[in-house]
N, CA, C and O atoms as a GROMACS GRO file, in nm:
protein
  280
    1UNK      N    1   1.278   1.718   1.809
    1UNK     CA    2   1.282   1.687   1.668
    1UNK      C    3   1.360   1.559   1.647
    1UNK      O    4   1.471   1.548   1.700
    2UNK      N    5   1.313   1.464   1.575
    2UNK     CA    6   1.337   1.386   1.531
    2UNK      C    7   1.445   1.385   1.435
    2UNK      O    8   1.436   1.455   1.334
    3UNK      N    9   1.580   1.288   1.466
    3UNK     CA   10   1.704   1.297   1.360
    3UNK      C   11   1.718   1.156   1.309
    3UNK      O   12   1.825   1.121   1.260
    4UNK      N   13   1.604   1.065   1.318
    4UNK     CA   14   1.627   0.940   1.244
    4UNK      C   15   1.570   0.994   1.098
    4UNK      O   16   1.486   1.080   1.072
    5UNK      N   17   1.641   0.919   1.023
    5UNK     CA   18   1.618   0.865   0.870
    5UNK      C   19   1.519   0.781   0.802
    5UNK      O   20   1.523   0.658   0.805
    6UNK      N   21   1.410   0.865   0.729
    6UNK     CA   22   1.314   0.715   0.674
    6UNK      C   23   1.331   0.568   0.611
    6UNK      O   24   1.310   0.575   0.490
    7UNK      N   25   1.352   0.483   0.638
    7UNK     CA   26   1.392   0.368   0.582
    7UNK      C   27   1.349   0.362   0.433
    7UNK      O   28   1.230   0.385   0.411
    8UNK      N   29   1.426   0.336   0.335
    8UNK     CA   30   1.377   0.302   0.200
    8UNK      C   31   1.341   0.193   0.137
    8UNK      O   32   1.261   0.190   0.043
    9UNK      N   33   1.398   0.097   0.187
    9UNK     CA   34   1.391  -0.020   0.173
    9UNK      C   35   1.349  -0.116   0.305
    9UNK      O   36   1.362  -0.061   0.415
   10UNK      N   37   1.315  -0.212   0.305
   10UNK     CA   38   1.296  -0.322   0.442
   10UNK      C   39   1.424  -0.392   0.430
   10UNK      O   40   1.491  -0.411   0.328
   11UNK      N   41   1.441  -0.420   0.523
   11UNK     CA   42   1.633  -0.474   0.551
   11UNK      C   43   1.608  -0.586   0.624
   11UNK      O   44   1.514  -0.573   0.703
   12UNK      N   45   1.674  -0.713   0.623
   12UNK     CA   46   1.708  -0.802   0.758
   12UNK      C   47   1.814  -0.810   0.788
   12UNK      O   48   1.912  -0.812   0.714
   13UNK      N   49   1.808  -0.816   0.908
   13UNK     CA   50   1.912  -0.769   1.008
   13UNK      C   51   2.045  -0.853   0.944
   13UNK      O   52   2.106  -0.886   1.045
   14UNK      N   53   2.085  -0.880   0.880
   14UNK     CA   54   2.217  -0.882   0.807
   14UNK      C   55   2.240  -0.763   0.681
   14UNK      O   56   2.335  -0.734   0.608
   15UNK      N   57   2.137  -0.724   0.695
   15UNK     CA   58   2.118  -0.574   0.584
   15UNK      C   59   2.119  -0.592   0.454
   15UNK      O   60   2.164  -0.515   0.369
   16UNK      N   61   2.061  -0.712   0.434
   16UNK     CA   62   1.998  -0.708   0.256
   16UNK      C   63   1.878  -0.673   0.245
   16UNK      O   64   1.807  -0.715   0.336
   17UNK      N   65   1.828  -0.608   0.165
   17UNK     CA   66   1.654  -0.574   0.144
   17UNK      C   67   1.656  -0.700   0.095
   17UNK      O   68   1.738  -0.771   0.038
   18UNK      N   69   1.486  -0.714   0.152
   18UNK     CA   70   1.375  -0.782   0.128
   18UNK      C   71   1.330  -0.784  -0.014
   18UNK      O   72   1.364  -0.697  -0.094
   19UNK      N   73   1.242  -0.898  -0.047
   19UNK     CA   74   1.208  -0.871  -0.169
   19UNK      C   75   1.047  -0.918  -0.152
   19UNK      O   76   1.031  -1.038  -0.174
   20UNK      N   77   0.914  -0.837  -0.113
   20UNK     CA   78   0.798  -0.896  -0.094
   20UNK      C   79   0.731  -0.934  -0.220
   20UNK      O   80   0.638  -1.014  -0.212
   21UNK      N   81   0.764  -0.889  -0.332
   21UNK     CA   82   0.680  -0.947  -0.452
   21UNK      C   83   0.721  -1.129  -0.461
   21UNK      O   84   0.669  -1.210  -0.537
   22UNK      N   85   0.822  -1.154  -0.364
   22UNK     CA   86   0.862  -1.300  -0.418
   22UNK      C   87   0.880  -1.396  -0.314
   22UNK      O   88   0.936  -1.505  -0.319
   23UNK      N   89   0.801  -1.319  -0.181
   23UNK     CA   90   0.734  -1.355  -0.071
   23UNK      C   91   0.642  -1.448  -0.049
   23UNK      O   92   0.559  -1.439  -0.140
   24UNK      N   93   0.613  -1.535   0.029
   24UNK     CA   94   0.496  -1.637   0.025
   24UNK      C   95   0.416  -1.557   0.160
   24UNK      O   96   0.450  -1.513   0.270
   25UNK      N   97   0.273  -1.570   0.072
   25UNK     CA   98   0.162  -1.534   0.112
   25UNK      C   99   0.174  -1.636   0.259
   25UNK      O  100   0.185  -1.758   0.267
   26UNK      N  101   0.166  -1.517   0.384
   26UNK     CA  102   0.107  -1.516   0.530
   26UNK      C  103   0.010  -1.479   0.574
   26UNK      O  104   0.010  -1.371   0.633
   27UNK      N  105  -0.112  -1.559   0.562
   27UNK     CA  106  -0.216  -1.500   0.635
   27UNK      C  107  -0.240  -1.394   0.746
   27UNK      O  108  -0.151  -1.391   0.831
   28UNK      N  109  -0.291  -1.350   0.755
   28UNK     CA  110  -0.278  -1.237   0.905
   28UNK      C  111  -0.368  -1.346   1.001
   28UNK      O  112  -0.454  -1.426   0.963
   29UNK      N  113  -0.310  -1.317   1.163
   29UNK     CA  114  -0.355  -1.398   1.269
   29UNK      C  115  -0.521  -1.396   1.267
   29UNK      O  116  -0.574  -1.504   1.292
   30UNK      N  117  -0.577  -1.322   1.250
   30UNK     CA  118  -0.712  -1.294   1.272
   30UNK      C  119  -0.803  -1.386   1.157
   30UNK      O  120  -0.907  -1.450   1.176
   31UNK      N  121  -0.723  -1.368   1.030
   31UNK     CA  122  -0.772  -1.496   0.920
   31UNK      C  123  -0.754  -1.628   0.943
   31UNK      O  124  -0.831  -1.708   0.890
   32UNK      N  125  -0.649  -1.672   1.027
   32UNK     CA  126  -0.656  -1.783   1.056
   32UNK      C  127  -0.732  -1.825   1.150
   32UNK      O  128  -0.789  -1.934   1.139
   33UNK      N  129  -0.748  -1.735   1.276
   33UNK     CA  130  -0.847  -1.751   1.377
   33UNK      C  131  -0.987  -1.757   1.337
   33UNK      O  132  -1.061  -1.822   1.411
   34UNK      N  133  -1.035  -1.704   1.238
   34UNK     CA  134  -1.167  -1.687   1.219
   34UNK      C  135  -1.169  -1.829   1.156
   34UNK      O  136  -1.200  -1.920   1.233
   35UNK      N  137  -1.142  -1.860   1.032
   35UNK     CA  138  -1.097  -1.986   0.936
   35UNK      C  139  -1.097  -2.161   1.066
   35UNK      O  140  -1.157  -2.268   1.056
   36UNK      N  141  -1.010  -2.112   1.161
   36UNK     CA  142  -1.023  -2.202   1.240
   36UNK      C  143  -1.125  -2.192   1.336
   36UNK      O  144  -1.114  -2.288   1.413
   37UNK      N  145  -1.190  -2.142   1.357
   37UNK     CA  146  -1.288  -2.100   1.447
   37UNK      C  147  -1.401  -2.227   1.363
   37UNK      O  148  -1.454  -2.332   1.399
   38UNK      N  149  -1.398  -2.128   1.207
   38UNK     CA  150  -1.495  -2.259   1.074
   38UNK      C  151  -1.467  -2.440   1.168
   38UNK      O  152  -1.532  -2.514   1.241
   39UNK      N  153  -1.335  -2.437   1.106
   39UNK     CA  154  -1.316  -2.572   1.114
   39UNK      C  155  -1.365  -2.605   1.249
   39UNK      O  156  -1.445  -2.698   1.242
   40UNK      N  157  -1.348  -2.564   1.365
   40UNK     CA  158  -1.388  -2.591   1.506
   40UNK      C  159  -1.516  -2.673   1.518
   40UNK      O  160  -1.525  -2.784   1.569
   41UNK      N  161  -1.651  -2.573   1.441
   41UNK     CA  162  -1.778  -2.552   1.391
   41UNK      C  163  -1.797  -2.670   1.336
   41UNK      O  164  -1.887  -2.742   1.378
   42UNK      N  165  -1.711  -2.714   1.225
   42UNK     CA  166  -1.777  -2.756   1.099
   42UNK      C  167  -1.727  -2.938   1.149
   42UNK      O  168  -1.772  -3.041   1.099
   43UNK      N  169  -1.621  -2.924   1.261
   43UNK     CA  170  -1.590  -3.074   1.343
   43UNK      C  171  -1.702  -3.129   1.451
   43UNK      O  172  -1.720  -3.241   1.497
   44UNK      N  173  -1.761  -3.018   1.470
   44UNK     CA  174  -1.870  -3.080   1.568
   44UNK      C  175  -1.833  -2.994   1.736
   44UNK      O  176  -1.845  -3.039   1.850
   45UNK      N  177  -1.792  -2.879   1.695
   45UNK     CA  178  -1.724  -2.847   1.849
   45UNK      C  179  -1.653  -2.911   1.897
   45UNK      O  180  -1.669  -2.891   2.017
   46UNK      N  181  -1.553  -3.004   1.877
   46UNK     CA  182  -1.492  -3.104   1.979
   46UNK      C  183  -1.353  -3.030   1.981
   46UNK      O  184  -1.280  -2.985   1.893
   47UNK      N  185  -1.347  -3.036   2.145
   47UNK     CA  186  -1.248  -2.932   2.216
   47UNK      C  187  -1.109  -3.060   2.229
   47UNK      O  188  -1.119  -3.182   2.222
   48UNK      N  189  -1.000  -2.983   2.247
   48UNK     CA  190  -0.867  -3.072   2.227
   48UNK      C  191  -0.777  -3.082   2.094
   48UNK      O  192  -0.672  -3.147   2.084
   49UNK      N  193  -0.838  -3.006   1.993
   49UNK     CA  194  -0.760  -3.024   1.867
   49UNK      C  195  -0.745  -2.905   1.823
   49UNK      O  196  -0.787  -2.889   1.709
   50UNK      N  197  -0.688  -2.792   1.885
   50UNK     CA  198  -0.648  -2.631   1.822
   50UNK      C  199  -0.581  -2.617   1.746
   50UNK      O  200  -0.576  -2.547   1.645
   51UNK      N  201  -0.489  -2.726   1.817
   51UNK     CA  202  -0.349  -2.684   1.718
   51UNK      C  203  -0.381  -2.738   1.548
   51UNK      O  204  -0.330  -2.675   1.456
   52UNK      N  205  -0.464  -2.851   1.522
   52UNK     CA  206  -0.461  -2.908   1.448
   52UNK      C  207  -0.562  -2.837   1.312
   52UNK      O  208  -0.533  -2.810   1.195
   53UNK      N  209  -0.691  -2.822   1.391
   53UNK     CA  210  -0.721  -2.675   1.363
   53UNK      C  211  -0.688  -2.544   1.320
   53UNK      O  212  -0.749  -2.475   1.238
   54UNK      N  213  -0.586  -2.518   1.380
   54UNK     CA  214  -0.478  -2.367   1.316
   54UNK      C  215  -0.418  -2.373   1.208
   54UNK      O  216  -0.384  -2.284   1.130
   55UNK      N  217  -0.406  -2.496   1.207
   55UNK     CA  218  -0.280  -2.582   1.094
   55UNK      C  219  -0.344  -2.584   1.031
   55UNK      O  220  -0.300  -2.507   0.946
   56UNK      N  221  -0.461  -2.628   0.988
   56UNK     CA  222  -0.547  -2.671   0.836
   56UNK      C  223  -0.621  -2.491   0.822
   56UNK      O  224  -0.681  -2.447   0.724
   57UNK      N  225  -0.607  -2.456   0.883
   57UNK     CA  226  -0.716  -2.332   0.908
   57UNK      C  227  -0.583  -2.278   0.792
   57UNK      O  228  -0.587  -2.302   0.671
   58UNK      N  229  -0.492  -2.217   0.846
   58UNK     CA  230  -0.365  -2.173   0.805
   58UNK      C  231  -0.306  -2.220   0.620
   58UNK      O  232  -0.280  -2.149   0.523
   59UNK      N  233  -0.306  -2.355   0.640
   59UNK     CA  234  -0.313  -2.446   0.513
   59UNK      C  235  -0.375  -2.375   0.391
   59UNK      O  236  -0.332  -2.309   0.297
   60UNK      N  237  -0.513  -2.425   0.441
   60UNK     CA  238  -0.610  -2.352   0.347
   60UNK      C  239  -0.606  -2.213   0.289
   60UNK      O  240  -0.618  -2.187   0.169
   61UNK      N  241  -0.590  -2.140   0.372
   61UNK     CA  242  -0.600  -2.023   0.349
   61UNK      C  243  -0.455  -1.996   0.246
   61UNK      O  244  -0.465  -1.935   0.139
   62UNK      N  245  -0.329  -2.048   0.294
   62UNK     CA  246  -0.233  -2.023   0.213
   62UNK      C  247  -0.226  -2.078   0.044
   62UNK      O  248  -0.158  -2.029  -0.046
   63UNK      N  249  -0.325  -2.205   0.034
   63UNK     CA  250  -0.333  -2.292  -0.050
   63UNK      C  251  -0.428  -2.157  -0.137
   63UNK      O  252  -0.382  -2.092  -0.230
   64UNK      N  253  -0.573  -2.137  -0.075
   64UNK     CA  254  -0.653  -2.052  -0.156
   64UNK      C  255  -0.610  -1.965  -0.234
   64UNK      O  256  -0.642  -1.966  -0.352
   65UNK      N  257  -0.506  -1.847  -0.167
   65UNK     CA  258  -0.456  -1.733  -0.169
   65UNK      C  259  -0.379  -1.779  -0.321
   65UNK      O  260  -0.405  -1.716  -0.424
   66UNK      N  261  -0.277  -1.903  -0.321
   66UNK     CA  262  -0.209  -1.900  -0.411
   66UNK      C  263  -0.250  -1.979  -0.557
   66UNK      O  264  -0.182  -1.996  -0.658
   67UNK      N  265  -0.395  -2.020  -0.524
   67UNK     CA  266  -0.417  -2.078  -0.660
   67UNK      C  267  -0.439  -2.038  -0.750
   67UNK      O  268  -0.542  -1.971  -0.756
   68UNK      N  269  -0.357  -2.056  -0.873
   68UNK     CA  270  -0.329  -1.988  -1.018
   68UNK      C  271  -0.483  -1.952  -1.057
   68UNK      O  272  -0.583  -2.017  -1.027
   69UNK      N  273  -0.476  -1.835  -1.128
   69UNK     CA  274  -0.645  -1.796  -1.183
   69UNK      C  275  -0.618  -1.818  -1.308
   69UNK      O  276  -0.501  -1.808  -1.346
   70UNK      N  277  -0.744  -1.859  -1.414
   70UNK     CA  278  -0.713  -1.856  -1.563
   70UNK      C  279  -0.769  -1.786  -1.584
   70UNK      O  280  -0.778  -1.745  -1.700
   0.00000   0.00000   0.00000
């Protein structure tokens, strides 16, 4: 039997809770991979630029996520 305690809050390791409503939007790895996978595609296949790729892949997606709706 288990004698740990459910956490109530998310803590960092200096032990203040977190606050995710006031968090900036992180893509999950798999959105960026797919997103960059696009850009890979949409450059012509040309191999040597991943990183640069991840980065705009990443970009975008954070840019999308946060643009104000009217």
């Amino acid at each position: 039997m288990s004698t740990h305690k459910k956490a109530t809050k998310n803590t960092v390791p200096d032990g203040n809770a977190t606050n995710h409503a006031n968090a900036p939007y992180e893509p999950a790895i798999e959105e960026i991979r797919a997103r960059a996978y696009e850009v890979y595609v949409q450059r012509g296949r040309i191999d040597g630029f991943d990183l640069e790729y991840w980065v705009q892949a990443e970009e975008e997606l954070k840019k999308s996520h946060n643009k104000p709706t009217d």
